[in-house]
DSSP file (Angstrom, degrees, kcal/mol; ACC not computed):
  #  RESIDUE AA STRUCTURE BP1 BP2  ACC     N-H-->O    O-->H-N    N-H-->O    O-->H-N    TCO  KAPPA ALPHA  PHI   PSI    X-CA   Y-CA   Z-CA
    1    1 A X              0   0    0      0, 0.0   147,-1.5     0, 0.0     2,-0.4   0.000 360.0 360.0 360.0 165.3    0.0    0.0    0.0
    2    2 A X  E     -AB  33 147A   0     31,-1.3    31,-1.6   145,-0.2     2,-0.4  -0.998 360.0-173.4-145.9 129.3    1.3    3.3   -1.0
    3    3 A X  E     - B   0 146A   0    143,-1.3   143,-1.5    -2,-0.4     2,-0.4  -0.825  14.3-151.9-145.5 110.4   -0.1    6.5    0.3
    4    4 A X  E     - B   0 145A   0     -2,-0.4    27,-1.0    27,-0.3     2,-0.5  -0.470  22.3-156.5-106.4 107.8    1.3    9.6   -1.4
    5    5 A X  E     -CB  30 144A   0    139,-3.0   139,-3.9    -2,-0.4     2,-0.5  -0.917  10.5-169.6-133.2 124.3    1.0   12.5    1.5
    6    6 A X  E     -CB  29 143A   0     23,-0.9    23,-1.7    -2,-0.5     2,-0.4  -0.912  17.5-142.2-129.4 144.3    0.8   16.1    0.8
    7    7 A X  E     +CB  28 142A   0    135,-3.3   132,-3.6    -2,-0.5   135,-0.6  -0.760  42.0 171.7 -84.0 116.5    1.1   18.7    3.4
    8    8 A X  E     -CB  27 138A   0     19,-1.9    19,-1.1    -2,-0.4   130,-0.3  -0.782  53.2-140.4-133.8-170.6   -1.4   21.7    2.4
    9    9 A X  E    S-     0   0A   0    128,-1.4     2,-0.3     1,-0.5    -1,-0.2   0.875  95.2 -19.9 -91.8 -61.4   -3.3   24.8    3.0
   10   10 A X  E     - B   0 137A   0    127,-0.8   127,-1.4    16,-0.1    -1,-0.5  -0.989  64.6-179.0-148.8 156.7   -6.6   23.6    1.4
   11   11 A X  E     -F   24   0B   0     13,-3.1    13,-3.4    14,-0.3     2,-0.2  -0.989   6.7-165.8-153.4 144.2   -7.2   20.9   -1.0
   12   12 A X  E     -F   23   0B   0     -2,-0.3   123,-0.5    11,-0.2    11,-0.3  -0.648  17.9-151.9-112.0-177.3  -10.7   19.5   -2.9
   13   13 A X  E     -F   22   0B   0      9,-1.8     9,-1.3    -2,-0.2     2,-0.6  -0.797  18.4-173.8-134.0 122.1  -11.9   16.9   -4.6
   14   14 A X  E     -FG  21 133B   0    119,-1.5     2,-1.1     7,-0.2   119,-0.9  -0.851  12.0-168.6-100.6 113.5  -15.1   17.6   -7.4
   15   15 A X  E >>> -F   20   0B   0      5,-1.8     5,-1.8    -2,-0.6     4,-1.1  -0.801   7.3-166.6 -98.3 107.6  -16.9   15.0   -9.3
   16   16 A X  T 345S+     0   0    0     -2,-1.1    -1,-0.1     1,-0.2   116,-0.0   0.989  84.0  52.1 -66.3 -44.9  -18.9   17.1  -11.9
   17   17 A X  T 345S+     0   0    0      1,-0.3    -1,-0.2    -3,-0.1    -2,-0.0   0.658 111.4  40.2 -50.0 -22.5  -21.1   14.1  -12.8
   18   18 A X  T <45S-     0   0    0     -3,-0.7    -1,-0.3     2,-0.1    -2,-0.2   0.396 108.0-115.1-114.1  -4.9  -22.3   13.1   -9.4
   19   19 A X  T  <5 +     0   0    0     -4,-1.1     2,-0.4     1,-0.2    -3,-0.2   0.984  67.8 160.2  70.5  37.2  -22.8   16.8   -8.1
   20   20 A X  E   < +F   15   0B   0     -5,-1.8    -5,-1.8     2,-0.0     2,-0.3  -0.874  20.8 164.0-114.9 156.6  -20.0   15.8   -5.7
   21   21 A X  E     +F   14   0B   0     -2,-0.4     2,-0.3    -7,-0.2    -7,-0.2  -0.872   6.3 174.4-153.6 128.6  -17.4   18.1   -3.5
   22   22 A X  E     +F   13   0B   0     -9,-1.3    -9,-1.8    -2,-0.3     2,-0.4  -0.942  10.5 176.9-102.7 140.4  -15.1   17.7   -0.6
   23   23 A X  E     -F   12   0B   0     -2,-0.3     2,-0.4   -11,-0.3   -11,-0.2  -0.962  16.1-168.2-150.8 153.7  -13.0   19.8    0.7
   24   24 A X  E     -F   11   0B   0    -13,-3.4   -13,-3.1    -2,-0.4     3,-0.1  -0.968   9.1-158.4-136.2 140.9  -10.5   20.5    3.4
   25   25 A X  S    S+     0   0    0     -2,-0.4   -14,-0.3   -15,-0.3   -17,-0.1   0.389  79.0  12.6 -58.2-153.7   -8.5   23.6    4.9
   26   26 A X  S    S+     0   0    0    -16,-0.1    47,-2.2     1,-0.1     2,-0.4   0.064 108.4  42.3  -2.6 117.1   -5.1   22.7    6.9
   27   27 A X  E    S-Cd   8  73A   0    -19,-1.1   -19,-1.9    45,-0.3     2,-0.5  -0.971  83.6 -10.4 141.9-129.6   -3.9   18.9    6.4
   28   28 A X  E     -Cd   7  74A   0     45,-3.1    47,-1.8    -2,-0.4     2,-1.0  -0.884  18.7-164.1-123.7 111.9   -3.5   16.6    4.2
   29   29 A X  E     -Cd   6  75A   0    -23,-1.7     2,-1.0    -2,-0.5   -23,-0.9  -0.713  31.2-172.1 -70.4  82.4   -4.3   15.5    0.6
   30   30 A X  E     -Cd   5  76A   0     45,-1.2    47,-1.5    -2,-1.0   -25,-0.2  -0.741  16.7-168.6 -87.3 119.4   -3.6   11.7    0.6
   31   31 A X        -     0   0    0     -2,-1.0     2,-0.3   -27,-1.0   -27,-0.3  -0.408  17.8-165.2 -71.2 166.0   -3.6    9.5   -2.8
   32   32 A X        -     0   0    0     45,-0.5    47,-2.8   -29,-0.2     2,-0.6  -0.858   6.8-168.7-151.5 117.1   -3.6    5.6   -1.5
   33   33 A X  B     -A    2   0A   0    -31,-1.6   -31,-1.3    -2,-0.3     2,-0.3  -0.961   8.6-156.1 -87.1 112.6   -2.8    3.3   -4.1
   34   34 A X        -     0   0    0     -2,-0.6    64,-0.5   -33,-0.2     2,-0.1  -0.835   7.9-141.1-100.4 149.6   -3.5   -0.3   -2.9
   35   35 A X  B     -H   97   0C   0     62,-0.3    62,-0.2    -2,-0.3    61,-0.1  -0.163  27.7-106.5 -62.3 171.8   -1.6   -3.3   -4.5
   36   36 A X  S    S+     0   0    0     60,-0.6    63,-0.1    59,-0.3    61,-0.1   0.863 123.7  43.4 -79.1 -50.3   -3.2   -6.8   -5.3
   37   37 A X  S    S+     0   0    0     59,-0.2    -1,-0.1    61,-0.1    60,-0.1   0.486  83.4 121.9-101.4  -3.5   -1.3   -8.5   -2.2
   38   38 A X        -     0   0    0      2,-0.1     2,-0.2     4,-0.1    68,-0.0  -0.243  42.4-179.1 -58.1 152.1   -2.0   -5.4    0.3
   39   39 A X        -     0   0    0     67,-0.0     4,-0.1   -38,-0.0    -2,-0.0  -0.727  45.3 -83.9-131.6-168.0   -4.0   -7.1    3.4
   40   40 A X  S    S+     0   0    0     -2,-0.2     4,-0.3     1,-0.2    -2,-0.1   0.416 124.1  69.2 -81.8   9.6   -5.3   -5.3    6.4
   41   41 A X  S >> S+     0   0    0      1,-0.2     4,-2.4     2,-0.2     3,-2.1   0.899 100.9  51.4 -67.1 -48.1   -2.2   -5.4    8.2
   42   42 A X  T 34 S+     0   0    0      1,-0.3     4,-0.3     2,-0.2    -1,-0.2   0.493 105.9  55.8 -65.6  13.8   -0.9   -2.7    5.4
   43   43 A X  T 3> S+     0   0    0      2,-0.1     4,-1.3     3,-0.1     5,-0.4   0.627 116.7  35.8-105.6 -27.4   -4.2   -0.5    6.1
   44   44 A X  H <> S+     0   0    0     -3,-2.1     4,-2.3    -4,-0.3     5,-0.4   0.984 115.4  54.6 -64.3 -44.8   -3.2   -0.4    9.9
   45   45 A X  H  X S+     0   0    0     -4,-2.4     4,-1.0     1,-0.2    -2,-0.1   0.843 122.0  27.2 -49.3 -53.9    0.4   -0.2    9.1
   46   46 A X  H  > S+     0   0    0     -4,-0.3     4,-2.1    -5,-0.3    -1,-0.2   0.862 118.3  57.5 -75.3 -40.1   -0.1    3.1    6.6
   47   47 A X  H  X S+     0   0    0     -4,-1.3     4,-1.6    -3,-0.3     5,-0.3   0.936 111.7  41.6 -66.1 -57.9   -3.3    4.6    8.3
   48   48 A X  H  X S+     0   0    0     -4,-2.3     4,-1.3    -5,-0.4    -2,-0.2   0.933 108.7  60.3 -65.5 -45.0   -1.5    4.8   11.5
   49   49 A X  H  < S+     0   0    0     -4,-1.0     3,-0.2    -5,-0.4    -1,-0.2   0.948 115.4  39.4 -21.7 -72.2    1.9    6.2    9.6
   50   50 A X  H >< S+     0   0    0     -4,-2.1     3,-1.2     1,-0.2    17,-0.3   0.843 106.2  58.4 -24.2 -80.3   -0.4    9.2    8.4
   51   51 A X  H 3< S+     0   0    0     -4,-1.6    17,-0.7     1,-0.3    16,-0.5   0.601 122.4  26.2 -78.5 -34.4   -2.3    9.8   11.3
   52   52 A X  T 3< S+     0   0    0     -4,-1.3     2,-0.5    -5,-0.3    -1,-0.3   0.424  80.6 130.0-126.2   1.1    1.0   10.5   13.4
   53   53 A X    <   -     0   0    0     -3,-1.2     2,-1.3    -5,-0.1    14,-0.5  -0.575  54.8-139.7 -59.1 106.5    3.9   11.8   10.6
   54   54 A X        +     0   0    0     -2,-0.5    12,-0.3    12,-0.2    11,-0.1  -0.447  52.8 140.7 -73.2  80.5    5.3   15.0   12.1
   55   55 A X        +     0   0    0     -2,-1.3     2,-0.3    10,-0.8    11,-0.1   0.593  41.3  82.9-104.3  -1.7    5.4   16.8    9.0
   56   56 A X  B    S-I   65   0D   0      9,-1.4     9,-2.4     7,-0.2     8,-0.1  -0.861  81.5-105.9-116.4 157.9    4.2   20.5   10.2
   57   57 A X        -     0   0    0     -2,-0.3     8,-0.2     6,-0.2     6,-0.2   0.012  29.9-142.6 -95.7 177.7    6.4   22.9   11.7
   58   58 A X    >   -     0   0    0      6,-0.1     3,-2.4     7,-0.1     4,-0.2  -0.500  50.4 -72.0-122.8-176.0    6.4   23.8   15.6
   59   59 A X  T 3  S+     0   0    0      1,-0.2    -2,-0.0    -2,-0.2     0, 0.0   0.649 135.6  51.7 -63.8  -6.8    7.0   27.0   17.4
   60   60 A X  T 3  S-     0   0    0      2,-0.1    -1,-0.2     0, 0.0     3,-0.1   0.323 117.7-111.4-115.7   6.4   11.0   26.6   16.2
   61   61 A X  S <  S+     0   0    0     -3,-2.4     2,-0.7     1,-0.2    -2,-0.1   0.831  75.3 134.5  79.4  20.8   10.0   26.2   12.8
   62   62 A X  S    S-     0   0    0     -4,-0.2     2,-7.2    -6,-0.1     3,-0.3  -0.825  72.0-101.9-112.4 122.8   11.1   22.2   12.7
   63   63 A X  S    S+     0   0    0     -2,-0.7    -6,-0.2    -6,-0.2    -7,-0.2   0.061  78.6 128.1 -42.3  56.3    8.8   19.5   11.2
   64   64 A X        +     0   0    0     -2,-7.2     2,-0.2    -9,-0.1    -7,-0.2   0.766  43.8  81.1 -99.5 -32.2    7.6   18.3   14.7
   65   65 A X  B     -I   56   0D   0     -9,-2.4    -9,-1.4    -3,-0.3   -10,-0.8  -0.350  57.3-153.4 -72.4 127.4    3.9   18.3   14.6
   66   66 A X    >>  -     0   0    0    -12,-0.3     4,-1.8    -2,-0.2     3,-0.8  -0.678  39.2 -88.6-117.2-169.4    1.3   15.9   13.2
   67   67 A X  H 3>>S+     0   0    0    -16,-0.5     5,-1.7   -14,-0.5     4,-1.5   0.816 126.2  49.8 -58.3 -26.1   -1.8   16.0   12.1
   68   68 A X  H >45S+     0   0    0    -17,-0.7     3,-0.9     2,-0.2    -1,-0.3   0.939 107.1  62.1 -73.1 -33.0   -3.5   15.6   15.3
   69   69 A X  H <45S+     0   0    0     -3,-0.8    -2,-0.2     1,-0.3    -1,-0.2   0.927 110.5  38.6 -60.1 -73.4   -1.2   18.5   16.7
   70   70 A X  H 3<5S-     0   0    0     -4,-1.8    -1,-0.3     1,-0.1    -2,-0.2   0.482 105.2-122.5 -32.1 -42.2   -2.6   21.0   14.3
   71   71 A X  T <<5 +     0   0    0     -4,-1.5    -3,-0.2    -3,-0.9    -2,-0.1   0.715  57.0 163.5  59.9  40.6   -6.0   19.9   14.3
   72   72 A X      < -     0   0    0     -5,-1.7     2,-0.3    -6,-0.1   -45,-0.3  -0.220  30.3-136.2 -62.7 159.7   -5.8   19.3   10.2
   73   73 A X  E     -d   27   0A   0    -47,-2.2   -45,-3.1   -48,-0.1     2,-0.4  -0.879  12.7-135.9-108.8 151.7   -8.0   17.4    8.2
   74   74 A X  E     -de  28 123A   0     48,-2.4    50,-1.9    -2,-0.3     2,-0.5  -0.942   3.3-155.9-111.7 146.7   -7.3   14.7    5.1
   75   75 A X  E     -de  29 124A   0    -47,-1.8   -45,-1.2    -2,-0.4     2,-0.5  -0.968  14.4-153.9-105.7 119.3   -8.7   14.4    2.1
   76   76 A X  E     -de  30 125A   0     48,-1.9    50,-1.7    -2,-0.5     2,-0.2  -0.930  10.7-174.6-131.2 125.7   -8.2   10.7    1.0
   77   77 A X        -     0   0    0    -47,-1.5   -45,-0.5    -2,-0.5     2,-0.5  -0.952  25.5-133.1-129.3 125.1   -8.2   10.5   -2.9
   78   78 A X        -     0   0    0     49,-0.4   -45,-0.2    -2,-0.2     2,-0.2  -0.785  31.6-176.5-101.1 145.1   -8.0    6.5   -3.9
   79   79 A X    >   +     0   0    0    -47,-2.8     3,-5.2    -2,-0.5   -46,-0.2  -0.431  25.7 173.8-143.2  85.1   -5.2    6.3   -6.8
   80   80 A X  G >  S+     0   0    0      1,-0.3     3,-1.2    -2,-0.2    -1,-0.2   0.789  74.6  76.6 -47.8 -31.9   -4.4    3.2   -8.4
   81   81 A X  G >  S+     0   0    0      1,-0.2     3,-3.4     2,-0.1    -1,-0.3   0.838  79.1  85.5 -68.6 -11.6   -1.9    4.9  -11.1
   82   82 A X  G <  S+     0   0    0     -3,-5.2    -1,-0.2     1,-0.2    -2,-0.1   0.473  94.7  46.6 -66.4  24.1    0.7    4.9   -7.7
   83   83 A X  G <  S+     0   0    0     -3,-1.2     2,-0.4    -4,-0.1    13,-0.3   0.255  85.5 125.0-120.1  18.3    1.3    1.8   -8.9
   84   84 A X    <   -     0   0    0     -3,-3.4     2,-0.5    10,-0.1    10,-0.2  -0.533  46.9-150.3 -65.4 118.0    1.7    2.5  -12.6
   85   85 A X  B     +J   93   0E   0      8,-1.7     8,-1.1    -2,-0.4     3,-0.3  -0.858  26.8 169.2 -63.3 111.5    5.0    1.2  -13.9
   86   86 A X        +     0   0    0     -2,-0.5     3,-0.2     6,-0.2     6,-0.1  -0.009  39.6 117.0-122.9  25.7    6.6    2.7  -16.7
   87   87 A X  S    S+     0   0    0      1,-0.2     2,-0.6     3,-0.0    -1,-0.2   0.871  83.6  47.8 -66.2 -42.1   10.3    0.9  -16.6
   88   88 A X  S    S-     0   0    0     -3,-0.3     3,-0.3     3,-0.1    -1,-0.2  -0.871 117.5 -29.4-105.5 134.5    9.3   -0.4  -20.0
   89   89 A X  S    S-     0   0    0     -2,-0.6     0, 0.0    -3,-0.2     0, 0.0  -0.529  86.9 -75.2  81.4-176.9    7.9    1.3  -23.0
   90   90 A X  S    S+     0   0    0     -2,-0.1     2,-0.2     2,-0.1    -1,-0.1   0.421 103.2  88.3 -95.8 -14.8    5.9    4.1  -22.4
   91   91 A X  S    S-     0   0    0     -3,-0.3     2,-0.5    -6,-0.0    -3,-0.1  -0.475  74.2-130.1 -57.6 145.1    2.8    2.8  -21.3
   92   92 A X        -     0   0    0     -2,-0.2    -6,-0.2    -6,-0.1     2,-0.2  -0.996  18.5-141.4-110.9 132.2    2.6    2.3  -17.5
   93   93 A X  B     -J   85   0E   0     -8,-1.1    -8,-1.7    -2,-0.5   -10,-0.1  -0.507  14.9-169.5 -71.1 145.7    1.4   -1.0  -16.4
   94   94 A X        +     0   0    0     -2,-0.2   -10,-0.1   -10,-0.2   -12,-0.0  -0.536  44.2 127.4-136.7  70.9   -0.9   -1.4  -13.4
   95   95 A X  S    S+     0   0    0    -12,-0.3   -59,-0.3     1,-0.1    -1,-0.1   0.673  73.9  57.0 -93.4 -16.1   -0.8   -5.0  -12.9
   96   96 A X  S    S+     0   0    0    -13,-0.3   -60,-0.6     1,-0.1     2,-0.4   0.949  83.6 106.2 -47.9 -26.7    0.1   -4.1   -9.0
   97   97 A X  B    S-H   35   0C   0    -62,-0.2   -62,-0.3   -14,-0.1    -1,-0.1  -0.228  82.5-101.5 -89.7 133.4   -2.4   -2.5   -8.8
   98   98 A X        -     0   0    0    -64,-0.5   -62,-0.2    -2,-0.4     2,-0.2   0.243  29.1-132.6  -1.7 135.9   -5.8   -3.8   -6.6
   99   99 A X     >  -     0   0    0    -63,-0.1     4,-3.4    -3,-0.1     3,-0.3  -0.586  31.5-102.9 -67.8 168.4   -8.7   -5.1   -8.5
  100  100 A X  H  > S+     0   0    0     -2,-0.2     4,-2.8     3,-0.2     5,-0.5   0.932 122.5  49.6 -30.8 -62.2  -11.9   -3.7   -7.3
  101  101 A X  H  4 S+     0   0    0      1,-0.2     4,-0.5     2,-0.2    -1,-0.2   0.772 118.1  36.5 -53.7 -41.6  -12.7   -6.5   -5.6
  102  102 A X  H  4 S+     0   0    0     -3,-0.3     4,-0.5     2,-0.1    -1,-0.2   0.790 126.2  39.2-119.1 -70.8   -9.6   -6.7   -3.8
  103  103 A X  H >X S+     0   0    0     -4,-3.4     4,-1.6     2,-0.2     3,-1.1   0.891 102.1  63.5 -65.1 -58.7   -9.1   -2.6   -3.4
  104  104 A X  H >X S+     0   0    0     -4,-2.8     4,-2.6     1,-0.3     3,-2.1   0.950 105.7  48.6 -51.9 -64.3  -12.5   -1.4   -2.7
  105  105 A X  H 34 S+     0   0    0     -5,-0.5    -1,-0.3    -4,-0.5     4,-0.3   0.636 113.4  42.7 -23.8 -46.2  -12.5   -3.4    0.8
  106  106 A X  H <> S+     0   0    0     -3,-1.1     4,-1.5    -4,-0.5    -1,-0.3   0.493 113.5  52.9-116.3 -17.4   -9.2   -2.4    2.1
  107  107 A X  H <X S+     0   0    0     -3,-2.1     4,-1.3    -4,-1.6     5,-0.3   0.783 111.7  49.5 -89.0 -23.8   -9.8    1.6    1.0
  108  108 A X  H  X S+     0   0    0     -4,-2.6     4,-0.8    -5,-0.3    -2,-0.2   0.822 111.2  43.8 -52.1 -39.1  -13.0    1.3    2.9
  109  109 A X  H  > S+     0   0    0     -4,-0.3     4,-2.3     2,-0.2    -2,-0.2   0.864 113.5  58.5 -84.7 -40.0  -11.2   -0.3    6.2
  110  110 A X  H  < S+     0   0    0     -4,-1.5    -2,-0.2     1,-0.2    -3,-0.1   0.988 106.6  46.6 -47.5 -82.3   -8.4    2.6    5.5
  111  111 A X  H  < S+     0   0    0     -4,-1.3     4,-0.4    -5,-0.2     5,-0.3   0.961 110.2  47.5 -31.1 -60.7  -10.9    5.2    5.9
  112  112 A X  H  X S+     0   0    0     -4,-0.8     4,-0.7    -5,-0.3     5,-0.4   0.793 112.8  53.1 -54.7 -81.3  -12.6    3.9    9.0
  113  113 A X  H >X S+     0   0    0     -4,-2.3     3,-3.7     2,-0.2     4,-1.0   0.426 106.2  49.5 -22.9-105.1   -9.1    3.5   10.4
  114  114 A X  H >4 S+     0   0    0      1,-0.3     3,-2.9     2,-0.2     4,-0.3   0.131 116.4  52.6  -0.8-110.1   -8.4    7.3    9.5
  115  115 A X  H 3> S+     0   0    0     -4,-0.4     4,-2.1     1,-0.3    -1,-0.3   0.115 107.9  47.2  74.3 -91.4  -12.0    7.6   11.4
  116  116 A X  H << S+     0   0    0     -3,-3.7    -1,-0.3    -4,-0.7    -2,-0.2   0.690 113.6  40.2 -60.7 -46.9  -11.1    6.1   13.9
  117  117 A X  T << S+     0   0    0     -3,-2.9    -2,-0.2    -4,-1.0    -1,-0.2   0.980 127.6  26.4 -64.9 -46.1   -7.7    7.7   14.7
  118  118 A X  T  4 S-     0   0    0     -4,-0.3     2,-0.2     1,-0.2    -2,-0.2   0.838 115.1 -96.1 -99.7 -60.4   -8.7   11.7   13.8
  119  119 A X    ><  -     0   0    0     -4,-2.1     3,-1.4     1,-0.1     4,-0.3  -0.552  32.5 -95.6 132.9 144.5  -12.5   11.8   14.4
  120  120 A X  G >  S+     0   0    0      1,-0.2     3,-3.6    -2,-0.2    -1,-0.1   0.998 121.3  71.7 -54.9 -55.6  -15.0   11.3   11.7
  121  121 A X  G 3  S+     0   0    0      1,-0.3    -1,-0.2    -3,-0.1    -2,-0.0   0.765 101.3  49.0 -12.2 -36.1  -15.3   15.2   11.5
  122  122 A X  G <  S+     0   0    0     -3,-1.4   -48,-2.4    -7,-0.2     2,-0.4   0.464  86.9  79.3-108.5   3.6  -11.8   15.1   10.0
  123  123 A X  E <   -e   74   0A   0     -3,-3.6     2,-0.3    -4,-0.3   -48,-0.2  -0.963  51.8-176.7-124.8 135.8  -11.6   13.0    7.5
  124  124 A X  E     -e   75   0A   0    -50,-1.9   -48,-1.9    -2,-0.4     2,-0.4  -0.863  11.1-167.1-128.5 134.3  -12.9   13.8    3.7
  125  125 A X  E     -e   76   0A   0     -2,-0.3   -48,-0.2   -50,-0.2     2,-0.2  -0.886  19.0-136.3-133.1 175.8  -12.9   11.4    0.7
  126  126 A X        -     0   0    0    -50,-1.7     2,-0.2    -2,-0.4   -50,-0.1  -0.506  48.8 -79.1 -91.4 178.0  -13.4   11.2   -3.0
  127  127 A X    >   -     0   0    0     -2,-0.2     3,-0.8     4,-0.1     2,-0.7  -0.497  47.3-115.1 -30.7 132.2  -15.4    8.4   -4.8
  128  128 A X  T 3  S+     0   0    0     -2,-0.2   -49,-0.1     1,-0.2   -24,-0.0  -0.734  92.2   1.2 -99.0 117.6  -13.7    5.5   -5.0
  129  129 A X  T 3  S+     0   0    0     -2,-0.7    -1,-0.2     1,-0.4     2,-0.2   0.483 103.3 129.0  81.3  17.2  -12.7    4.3   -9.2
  130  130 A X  S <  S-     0   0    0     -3,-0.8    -1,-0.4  -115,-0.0     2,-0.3  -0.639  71.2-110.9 -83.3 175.0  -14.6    7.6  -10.0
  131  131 A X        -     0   0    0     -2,-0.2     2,-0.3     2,-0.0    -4,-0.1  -0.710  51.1-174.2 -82.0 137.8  -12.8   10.7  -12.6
  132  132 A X        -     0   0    0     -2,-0.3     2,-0.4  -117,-0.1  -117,-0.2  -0.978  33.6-138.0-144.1 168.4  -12.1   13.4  -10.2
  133  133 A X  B     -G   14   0B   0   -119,-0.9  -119,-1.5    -2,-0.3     2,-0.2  -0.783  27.3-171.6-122.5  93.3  -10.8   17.0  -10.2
  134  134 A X        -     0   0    0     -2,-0.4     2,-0.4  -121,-0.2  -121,-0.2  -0.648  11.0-164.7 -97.3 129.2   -8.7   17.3   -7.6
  135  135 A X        +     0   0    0   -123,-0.5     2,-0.4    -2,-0.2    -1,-0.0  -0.762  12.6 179.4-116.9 143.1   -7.1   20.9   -6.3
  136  136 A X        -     0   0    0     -2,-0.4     2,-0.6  -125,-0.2  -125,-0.2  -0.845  19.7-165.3-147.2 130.4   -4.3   20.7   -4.2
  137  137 A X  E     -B   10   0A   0   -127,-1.4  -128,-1.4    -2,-0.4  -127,-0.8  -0.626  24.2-154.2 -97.1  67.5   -2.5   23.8   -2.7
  138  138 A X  E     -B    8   0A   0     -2,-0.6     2,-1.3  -130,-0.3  -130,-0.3  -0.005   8.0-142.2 -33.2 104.8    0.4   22.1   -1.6
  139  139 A X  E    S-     0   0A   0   -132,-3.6    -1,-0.1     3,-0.2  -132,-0.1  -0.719  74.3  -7.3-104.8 115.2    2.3   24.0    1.5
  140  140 A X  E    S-     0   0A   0     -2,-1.3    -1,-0.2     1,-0.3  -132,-0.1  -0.146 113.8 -89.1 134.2 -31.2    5.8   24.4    2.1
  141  141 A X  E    S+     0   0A   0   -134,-0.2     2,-1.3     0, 0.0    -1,-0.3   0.705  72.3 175.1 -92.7 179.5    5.8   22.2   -0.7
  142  142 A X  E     +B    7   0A   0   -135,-0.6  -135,-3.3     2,-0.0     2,-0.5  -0.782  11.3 159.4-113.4  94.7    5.7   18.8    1.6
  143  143 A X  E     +B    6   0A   0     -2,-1.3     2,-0.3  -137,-0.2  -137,-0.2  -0.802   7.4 171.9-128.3 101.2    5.3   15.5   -0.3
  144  144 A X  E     -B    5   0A   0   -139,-3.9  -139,-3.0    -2,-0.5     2,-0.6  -0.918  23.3-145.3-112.9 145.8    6.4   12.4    1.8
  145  145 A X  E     -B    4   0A   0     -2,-0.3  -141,-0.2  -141,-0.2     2,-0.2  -0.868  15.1-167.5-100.1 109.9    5.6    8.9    0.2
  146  146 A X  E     -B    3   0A   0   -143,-1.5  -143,-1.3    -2,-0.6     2,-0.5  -0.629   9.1-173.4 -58.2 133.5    4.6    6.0    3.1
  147  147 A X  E     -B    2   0A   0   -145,-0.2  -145,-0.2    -2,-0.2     3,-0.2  -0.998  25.1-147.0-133.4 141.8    4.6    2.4    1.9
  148  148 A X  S    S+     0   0    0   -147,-1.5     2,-0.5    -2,-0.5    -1,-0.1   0.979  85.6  34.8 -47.6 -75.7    3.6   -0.8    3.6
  149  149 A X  S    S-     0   0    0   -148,-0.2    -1,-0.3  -107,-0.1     2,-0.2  -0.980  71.8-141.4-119.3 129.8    5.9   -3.1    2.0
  150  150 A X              0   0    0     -2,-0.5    -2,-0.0    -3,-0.2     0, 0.0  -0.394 360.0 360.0 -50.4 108.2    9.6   -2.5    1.0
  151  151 A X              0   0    0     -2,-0.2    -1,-0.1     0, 0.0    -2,-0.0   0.800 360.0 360.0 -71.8 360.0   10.4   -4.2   -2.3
């Protein structure tokens, strides 16, 4: 599992079709790319990562803070191309990446986790295998990637 975490000011996600919008001030935009072989150890393992990565700054200006510290929100965007391979050709392959079947379950249990840790209040999502339009203001900027498993 792969979860692509950016530190921002405010970030959305719009789905024009469904008349949908989320949006968050202060926190986090995290994509999550699940693999086929992620289980629900890598949804504690990654959720829990998140929830307690000191990536905002303290009174001394040093990356000391987490999310909870802040009182941020996340926006959890699910994004299967973080597992796109593009080592040959120009195509990116996604066989890593989840099926539905496989994926939907374990971004569902991720979310509750998230939940669970922050407070519902604080956690925001996209659709999951919908097109979205996603804004991200990126602050500082801050982009750390978490992974589950280590090739």
């Amino acid at each position: 599992m792969r979860a692509l975490v950016q530190r921002v000011s405010e970030g959305s996600v719009t789905i024009e079709s469904e008349k949908f919008n989320a949006e968050i001030g202060k926190g986090f935009v995290l994509l999550l790319g699940i693999r086929s072989t992620d289980t629900v150890d890598d949804v504690a393992f990654v959720a829990d990562k998140c929830c307690n990565l000191r990536i905002f700054e303290d009174e001394h200006e040093k990356m000391n803070l987490s999310i909870k510290d802040v009182d941020g929100e996340i926006l959890i965007v699910s994004q299967f191309t973080l597992y796109g391979d593009a080592q040959k050709g120009n195509r990116p392959s996604f066989t890593d990446a989840a099926k539905p079947e496989i994926a939907i379950p374990l971004y569902e249990k991720f979310v509750e986790r998230m939940k669970h840790n922050l407070g519902e209040v604080k956690i925001k999502t996209g659709i999951f295998g919908a097109m979205m339009k996603v804004k991200i203001l990126n602050d500082g900027p801050v982009t750390i990637m978490i992974e589950s498993k280590m090739k």
